[in-house]
C-alpha positions as CSV (number, residue, x, y, z in Angstrom):
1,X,-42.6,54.2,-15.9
2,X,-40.8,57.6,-16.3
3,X,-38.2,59.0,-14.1
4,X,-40.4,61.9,-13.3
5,X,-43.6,59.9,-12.3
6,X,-41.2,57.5,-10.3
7,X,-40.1,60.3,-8.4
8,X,-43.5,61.7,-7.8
9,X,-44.9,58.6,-6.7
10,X,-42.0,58.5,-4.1
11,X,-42.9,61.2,-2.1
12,X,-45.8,60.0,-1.5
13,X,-44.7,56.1,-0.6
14,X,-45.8,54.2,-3.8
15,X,-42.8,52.8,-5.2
16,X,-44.5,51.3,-8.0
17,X,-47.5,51.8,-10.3
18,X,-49.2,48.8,-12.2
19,X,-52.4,48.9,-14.2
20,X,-54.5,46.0,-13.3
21,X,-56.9,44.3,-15.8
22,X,-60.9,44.9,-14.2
23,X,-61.8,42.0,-12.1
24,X,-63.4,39.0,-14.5
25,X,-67.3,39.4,-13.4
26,X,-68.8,37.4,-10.8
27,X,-71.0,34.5,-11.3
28,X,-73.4,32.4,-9.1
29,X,-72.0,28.9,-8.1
30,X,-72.3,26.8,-11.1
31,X,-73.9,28.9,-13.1
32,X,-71.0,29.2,-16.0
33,X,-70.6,25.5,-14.9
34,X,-73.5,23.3,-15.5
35,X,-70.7,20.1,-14.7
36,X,-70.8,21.0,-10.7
37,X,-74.6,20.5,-10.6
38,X,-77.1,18.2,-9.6
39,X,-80.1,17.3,-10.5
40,X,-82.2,20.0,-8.6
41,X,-79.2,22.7,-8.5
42,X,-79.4,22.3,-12.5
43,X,-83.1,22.5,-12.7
44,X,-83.2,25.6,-10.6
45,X,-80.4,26.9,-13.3
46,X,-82.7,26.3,-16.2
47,X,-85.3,28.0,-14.1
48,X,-83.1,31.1,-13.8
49,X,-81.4,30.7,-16.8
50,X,-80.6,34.7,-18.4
51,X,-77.8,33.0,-21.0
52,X,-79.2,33.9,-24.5
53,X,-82.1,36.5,-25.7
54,X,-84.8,33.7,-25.0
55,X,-84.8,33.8,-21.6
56,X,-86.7,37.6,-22.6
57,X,-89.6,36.1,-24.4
58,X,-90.2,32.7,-23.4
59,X,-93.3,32.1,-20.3
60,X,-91.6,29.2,-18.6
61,X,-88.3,27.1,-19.1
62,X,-88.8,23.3,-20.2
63,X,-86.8,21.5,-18.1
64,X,-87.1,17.9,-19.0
65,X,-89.8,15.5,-17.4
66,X,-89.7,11.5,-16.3
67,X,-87.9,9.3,-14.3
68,X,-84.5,10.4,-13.4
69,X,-83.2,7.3,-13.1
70,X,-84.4,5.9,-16.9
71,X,-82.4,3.5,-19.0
72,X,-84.1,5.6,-22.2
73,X,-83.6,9.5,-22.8
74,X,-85.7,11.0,-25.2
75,X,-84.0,14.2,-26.8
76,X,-86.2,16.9,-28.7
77,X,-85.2,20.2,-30.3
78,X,-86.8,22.7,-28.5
79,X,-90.6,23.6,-26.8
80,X,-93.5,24.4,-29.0
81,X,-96.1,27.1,-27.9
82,X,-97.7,24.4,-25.9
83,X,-94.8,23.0,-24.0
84,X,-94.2,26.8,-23.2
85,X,-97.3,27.4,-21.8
86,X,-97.4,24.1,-19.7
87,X,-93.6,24.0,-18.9
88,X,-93.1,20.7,-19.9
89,X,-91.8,18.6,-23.4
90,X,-93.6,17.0,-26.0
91,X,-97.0,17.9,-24.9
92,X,-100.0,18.4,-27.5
93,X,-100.7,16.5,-31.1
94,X,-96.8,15.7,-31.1
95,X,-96.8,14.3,-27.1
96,X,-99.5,12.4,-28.0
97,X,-97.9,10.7,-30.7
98,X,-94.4,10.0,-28.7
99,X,-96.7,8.6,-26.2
100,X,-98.1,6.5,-28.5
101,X,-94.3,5.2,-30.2
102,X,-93.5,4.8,-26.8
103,X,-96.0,2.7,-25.8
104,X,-95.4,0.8,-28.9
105,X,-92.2,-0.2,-27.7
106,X,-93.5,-1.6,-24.4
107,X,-92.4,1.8,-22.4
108,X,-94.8,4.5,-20.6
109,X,-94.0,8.2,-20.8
110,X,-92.8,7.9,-17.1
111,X,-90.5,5.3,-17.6
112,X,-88.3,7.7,-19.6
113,X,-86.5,11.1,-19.5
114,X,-87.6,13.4,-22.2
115,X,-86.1,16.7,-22.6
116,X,-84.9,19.2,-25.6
117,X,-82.1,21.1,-26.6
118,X,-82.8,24.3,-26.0
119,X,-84.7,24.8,-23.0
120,X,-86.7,27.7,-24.1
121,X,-89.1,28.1,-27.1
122,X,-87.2,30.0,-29.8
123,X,-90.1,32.4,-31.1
124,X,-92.6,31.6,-34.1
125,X,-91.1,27.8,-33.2
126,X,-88.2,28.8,-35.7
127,X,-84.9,26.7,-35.9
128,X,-82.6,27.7,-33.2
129,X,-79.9,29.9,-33.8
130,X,-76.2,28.8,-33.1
131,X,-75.7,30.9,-30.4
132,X,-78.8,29.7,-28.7
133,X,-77.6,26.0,-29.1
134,X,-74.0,27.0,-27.3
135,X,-76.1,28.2,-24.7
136,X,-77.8,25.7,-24.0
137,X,-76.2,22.8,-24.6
138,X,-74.1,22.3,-21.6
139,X,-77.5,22.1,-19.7
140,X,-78.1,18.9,-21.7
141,X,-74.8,17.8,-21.4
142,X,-75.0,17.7,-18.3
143,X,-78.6,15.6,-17.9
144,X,-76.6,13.3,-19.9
145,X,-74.1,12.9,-17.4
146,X,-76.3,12.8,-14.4
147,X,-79.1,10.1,-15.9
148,X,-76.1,7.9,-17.9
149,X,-79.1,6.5,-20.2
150,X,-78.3,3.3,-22.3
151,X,-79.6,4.6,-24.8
152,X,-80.8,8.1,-26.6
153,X,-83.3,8.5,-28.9
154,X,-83.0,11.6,-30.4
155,X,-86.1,12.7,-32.5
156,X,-85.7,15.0,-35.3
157,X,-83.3,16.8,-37.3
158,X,-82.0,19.4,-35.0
159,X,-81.7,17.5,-32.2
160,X,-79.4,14.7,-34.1
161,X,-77.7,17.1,-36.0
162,X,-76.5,18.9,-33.0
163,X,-75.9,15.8,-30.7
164,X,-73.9,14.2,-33.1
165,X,-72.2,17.4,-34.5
166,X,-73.1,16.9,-38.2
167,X,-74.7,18.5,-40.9
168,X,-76.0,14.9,-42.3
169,X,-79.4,14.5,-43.7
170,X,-82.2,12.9,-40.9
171,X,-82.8,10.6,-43.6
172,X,-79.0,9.0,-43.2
173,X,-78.9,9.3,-40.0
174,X,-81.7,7.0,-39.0
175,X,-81.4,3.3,-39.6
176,X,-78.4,2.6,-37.5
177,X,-76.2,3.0,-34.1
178,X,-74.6,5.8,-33.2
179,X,-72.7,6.7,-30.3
180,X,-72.5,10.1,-28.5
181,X,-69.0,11.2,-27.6
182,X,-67.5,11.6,-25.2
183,X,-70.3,9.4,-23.1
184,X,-69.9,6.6,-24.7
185,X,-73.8,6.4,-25.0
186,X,-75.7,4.6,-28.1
187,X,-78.1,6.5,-29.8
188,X,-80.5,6.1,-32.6
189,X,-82.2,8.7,-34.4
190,X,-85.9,8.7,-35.7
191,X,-88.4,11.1,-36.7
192,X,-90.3,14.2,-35.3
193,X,-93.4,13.2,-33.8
194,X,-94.5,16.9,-35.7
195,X,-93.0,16.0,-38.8
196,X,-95.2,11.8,-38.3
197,X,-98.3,13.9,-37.8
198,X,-97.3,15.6,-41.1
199,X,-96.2,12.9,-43.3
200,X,-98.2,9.5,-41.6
201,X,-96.3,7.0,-44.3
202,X,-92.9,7.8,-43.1
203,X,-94.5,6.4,-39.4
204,X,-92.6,2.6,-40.3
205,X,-89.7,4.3,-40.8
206,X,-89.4,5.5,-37.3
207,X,-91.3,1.8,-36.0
208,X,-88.0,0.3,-37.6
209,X,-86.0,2.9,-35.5
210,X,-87.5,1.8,-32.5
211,X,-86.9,-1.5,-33.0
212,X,-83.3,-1.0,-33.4
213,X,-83.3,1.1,-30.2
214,X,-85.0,-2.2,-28.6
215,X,-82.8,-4.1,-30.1
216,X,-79.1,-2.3,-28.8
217,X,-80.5,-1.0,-25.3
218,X,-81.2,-5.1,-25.0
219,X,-78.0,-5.7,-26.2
220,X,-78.3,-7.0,-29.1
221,X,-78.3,-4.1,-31.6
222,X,-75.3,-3.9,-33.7
């Protein structure tokens, strides 16, 4: 500060100017904070959710459905037309078929959690973009957190990929245990449903998978 402003500022009883940096905005209670939530506070922040350019085209958020206390979570990549309209994962031709894989491994759809990475339907059902993923993410994170599976069974390419934070092929990443960091949790990747319906011979492929789930979520999966 110059002498001259000093003295200016004097007479009339400041004795000293700062510049302040504008106040960080404001945010609703754990909205920029998915960690301090619980289940139905971070349901109602899906609901709500305004993070990425989705939230402007999508006709409802996809939560997650099933039991929130399930020893099995079920992670997709992101809602299809159908699961937009309906609100709810893995509904349609695709649903069907989880149903189906799940029931072949002596579970019903209620006895699981199933929910996606994104929350909202990218449009055209393209891949979803990076910045869609940071999002979102923390929303599944915290699901994690709050249902502490024993196991995840992550379904497709995306959804692996971006769980496990890798760039590996599906095709090396099922066969065998992972575990998700930093919960500790096992996980086991398989196929799309979509991408079964598609390409029917690759359907042993993800029976194997769910054996191996069977196997470590009984303990005895290597």
């Amino acid at each position: 500060m110059d002498a001259r402003r000093a003295a200016i500022l004097g007479t009339i009883g400041v004795e000293r100017f700062v510049a302040r940096a504008p106040a960080p905005p404001t945010t609703p209670p754990g909205a920029s904070d998915p960690a301090a939530l619980d289940w139905d506070g971070l349901a109602a922040a899906v609901r709500g959710c305004t993070r990425c350019a989705l939230a402007a085209t999508r006709t409802h958020t996809v939560f997650g459905v099933g039991d929130r206390a399930a020893r099995w979570l079920v992670v997709g990549e992101a809602p299809g037309a159908d699961e937009d309209r309906q609100g709810e994962p893995f509904v349609g031709r695709a649903g069907q078929l989880l149903n189906s894989m799940l029931r072949g491994a002596g579970l019903a759809r209620e006895q699981v959690f199933i929910a996606n990475v994104l929350k909202c339907r990218p449009p055209g059902n393209r891949d979803p973009l990076p910045e869609e993923v940071r999002c979102c993410l923390p929303y599944l994170h915290r699901q994690i957190a709050l249902l502490a599976p024993e196991l995840i069974l992550c379904v497709g390419r995306i959804a692996a990929q971006t769980l496990l934070g890798v760039e590996t092929p599906i095709g090396q990443l099922r066969g065998r245990r992972h575990v998700l960091q930093p919960f500790g949790t096992p996980l086991v990747v398989t196929y799309h449903p979509a991408y079964l319906l598609r390409s029917p011979g690759e359907k042993r492929k993800s029976w194997a998978d769910l054996k191996l789930a069977l196997e470590i979520s009984s303990g005895h999966g290597a």
